[in-house]
N, C-alpha and C positions, 0 to 999 in steps of 0.2 A: 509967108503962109505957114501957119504952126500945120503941123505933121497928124497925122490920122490916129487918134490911142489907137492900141493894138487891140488887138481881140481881147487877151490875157488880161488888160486891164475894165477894159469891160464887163467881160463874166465877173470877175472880182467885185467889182461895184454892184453888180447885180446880184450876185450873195449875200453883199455888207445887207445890200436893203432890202433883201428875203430876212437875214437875222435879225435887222432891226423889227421890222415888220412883225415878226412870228413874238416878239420880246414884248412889244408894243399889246399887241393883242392879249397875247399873255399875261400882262399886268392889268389888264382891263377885266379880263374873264372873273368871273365868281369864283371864290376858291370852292372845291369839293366838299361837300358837306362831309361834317364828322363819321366816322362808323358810330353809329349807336351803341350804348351798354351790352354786353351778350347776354345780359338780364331779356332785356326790349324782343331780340330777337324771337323768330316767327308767329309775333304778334298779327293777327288780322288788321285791316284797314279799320276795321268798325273798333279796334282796339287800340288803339294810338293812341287815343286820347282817354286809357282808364289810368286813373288815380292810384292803382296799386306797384307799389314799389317794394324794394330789398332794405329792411330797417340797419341804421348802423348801428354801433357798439359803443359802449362808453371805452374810449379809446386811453384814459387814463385810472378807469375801476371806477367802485362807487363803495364806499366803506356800507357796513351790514348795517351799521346804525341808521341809516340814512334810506333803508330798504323796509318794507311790510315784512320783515323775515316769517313772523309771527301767522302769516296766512297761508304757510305752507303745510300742507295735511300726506300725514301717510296712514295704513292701515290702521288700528288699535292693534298694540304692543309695542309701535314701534317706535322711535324720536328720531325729528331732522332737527338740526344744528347748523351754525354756521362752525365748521374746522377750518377755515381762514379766509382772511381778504385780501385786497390790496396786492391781486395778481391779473392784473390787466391781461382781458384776452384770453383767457384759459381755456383750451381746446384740451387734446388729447394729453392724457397723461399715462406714466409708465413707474413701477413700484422697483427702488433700487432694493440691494441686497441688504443695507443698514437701513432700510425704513424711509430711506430720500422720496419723497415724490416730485415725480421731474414734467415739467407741463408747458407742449409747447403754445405756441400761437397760431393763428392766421393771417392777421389781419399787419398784426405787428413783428418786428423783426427778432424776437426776442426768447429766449427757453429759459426756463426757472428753474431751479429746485429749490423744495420746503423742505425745512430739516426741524424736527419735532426735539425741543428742547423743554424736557421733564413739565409738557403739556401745553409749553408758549409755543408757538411754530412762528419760525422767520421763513425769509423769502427773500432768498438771492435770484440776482439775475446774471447768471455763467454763463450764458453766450447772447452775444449781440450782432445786432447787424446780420442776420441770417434772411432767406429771401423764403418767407411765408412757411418758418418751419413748423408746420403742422402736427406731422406726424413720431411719436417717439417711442421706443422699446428698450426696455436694458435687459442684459442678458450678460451673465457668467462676469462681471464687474463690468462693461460698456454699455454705454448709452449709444445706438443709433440714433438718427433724425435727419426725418424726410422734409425736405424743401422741394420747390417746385418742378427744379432741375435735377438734383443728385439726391444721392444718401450717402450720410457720412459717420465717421465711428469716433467715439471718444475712448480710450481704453484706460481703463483707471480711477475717471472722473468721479464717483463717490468719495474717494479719498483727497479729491483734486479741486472742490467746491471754488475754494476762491483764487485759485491759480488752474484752469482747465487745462487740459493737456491740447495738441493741437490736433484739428480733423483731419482725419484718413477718410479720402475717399471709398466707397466702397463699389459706387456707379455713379458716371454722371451722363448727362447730355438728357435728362427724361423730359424733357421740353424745348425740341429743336425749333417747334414753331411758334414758341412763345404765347401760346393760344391764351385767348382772351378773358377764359370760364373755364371753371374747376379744375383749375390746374393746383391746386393744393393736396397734399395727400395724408391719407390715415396709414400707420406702417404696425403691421405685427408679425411679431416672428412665431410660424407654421410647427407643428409638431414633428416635420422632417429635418427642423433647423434652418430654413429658407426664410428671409424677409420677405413678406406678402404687401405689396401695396396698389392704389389703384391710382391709375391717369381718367380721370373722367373726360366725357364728352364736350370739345372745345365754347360748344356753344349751346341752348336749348333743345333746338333741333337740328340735326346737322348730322351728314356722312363723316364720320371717325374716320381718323387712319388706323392702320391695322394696330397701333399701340394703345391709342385711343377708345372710350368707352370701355375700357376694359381692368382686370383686375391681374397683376401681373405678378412673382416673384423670382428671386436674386438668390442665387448663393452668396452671401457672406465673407465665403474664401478666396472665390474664382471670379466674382460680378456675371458670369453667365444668366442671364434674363431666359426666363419662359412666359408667355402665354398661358394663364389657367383658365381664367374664365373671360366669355366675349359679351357685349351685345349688353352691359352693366355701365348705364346712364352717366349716374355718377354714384359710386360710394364710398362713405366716409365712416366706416363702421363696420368690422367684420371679426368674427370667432372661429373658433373649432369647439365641436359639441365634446363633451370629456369622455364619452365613452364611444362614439363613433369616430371622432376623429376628424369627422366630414367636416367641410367649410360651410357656413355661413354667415350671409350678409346681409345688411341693409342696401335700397336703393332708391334714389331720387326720383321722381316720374317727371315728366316734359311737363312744363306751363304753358297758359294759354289754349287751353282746351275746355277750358270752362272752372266752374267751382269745385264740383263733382268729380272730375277726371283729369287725365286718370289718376290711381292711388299709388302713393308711394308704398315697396313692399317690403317683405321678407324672402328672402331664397336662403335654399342648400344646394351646395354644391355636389354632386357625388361624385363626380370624377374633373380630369383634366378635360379641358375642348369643350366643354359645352356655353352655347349663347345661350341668352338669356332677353334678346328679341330687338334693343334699340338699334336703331330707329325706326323697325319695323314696325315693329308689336309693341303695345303697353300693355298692363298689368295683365299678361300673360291671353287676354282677349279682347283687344281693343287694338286695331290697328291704324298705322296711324294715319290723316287725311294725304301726307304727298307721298312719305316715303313708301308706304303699306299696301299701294296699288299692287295687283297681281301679287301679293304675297300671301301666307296665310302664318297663322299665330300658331298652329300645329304645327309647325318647324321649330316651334323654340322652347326652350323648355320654362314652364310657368312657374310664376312664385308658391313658396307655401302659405303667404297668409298676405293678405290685401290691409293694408294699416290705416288706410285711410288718404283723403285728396289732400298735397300738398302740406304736410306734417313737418316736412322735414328732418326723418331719422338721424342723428349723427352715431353718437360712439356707440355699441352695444356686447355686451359680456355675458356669456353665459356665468349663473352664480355657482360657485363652487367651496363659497365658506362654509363653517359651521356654527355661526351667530342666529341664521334666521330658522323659522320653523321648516323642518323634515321636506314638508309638499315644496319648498323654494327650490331647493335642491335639484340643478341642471337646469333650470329655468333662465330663460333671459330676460335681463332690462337691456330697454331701450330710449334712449333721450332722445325724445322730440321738442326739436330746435323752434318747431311753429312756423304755420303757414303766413307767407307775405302775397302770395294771388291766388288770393281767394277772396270774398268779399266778407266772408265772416269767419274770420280769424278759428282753427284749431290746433293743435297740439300745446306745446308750451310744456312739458310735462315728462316725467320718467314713468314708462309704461312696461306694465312685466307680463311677458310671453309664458305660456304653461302648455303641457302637454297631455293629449288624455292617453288614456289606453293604448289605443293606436296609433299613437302620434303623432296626432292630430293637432297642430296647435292651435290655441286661442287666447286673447289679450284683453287686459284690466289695467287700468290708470293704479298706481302703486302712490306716486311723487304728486302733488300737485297743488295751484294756489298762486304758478306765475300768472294767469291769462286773470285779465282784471275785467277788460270789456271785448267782448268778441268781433265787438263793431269798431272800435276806436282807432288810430293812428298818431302812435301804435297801440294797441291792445292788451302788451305787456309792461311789467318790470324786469322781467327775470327772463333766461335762456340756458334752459338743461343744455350739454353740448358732450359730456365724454362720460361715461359712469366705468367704475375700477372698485375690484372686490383686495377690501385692504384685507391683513396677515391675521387680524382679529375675527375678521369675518363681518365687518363692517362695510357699507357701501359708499363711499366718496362720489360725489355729482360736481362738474363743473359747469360753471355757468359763463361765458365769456362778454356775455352782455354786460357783466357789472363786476368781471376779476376776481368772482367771490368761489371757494368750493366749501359744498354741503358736506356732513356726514349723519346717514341714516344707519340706526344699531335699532336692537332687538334685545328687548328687557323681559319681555311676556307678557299676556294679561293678569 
């Protein structure tokens, strides 16, 4: 008579065929569906199924030949030019001390400088492999650049073109959670000496973390981080006005609230700590369907100029040469990148902000001649993306859709 298994081997088998069982089932189950684009997100139900998407980028350039260059319009007195191609990607740029223009990317991993030889300009690519470096500044011989994660310093690199020096960190970890949306950054250095950059909002619509939706900056020396401004969507574009001093910025509005709404703005900052409404409030009176319950828009501080739905402002400069006529003078441009949800296509364009008496501002299309059909998919050739007041007093425009930068000068009538 064989012997009784023990208990101990029993529960044992009886695990084995819980484990197999749970394994079993498990391989049968459906896997989880993807997380969607953070584009998609807070889409309505009736919206799932719209046709409007995020247009990509010629991810290798488009030489000007090959471009309408020719349908670009600026004021009378003034000429746009193509000042170079064949810089894939060109986002923000930064003017070095010998005339280097240094231009980073987004989409790609890669930072350039153009070095103007007696009117040919080349195009080196000095650092590679970078993770969405965006944003760049140079200052006193260094070039900063912001990636998604850190900011790092090059010290020397104007001298250093085809052999770069190696990066010093300056801060890292600005992207702990790897968020999904606009985690790319614009970086410029403040008139205190502090790098100013923003973490945008991880998603469309969504509760930030406290570093999050906001516009933040770094000492240089120390990496000590502050909190300047709150409740800033996303932006990718910010100044100091030259004789106040005060910050000003561009800002993204939330999609999927229709054609109309809300607009992407303008703000000034006048002090440290103040929000500026996301995800409450949009364009300073409009609150929004979930988060805006029991809240009001008089808690935040509103923009000074409404630009328009879904524009998408990127870089913007107060001008400060002395190439264009007297009235330019402190005025900003601003490059709009162009709406992709909206059903009839606007921006596409470098637009110049002015101010009256009481400074007050108001905006005129300056750049224009990317936007071909307003209905189309896509509706452009061209993508204003960063504008920079060169040493002449001339206006440089990047376009990252096609690798190409503009320069607009001023002859007279």
């Amino acid at each position: 008579m064989s012997p009784a298994p023990s208990r101990s081997l029993i529960s044992l088998a009886s695990a084995l065929v819980c484990v197999f069982s749970a394994a079993a089932a498990q391989a049968q189950a459906p896997a989880a569906p993807a997380a969607p684009p953070s584009w998609q997100q807070g889409r309505s139900a009736e919206q799932e199924k719209s046709p409007l998407h995020p247009f990509a980028i010629e991810v290798t350039g488009k030489a000007a030949n090959l471009l309408p260059v020719d349908k670009l319009k600026v004021p009378d007195g003034f000429k746009v030019e193509v000042w170079v191609d064949g810089v894939p990607g060109a986002r923000s740029m930064a003017l070095g001390n010998k005339g280097t223009v240094f231009v980073g990317t987004r989409q790609l991993k890669d930072v350039y400088a153009i070095v103007d030889r007696g009117g040919k300009r080349e195009v080196k690519t000095i650092l590679k492999d970078l993770d969405s470096p965006n944003g760049v500044v140079f200052s006193r011989g260094t070039l900063y650049v912001a990636e998604r994660h850190r900011i790092t310093r090059y010290d020397g690199i104007e001298s250093r073109l085809d052999s770069p020096p190696d990066a010093k960190v300056v801060v890292d970890g600005l992207d702990p959670q790897k968020q999904p949306g606009h985690f790319w950054k614009f970086l410029a250095l403040g008139p205190d000496g502090k790098l100013y950059y923003n973490v945008g909002a991880p998603g469309n619509i969504v509760m930030p973390a406290y570093f999050q939706a906001a516009i933040s900056r770094v000492d240089p020396k120390t990496g000590i981080i502050e909190n300047y401004a709150q409740g800033v969507r996303n932006s990718v574009g910010f100044d100091w006005h030259p004789q106040t001093k005060q910050l000003w910025f561009i800002n993204h509005g939330r999609d999927w609230l229709g054609d109309e709404s809300p607009n992407d703005t303008l703000h000034v900052a006048t002090r440290k700590g103040q929000h500026f409404g996301y995800p409450y409030c949009h364009q300073g009176d409009t609150l929004d369907p979930e988060f805006g319950k029991n809240r009001s828009c008089a808690e935040f501080t509103p923009p000074a100029l409404k630009l328009g739905a879904h524009i998408a402002p990127i870089g913007m400069r107060f001008y400060t040469g002395k190439m264009f006529p007297a009235e330019y003078q402190n005025n900003i441009f601003i490059a709009f990148r162009g709406s992709w949800n909206r059903t009839i296509k606007q921006g596409y364009n470098v637009t110049r902000v002015s101010f009256d008496a009481d400074g007050k501002p108001k905006m005129e299309p300056f750049l224009t001649g990317f936007l071909v059909d307003e209905k189309a998919d896509p509706p452009m050739w061209g993508r204003p993306n960063d504008v920079m007041v060169m040493r002449d007093g001339s206006l440089l425009v990047s376009d990252d859709q096609n690798g190409i930068i503009y320069r607009v000068s001023y002859a007279g009538k």
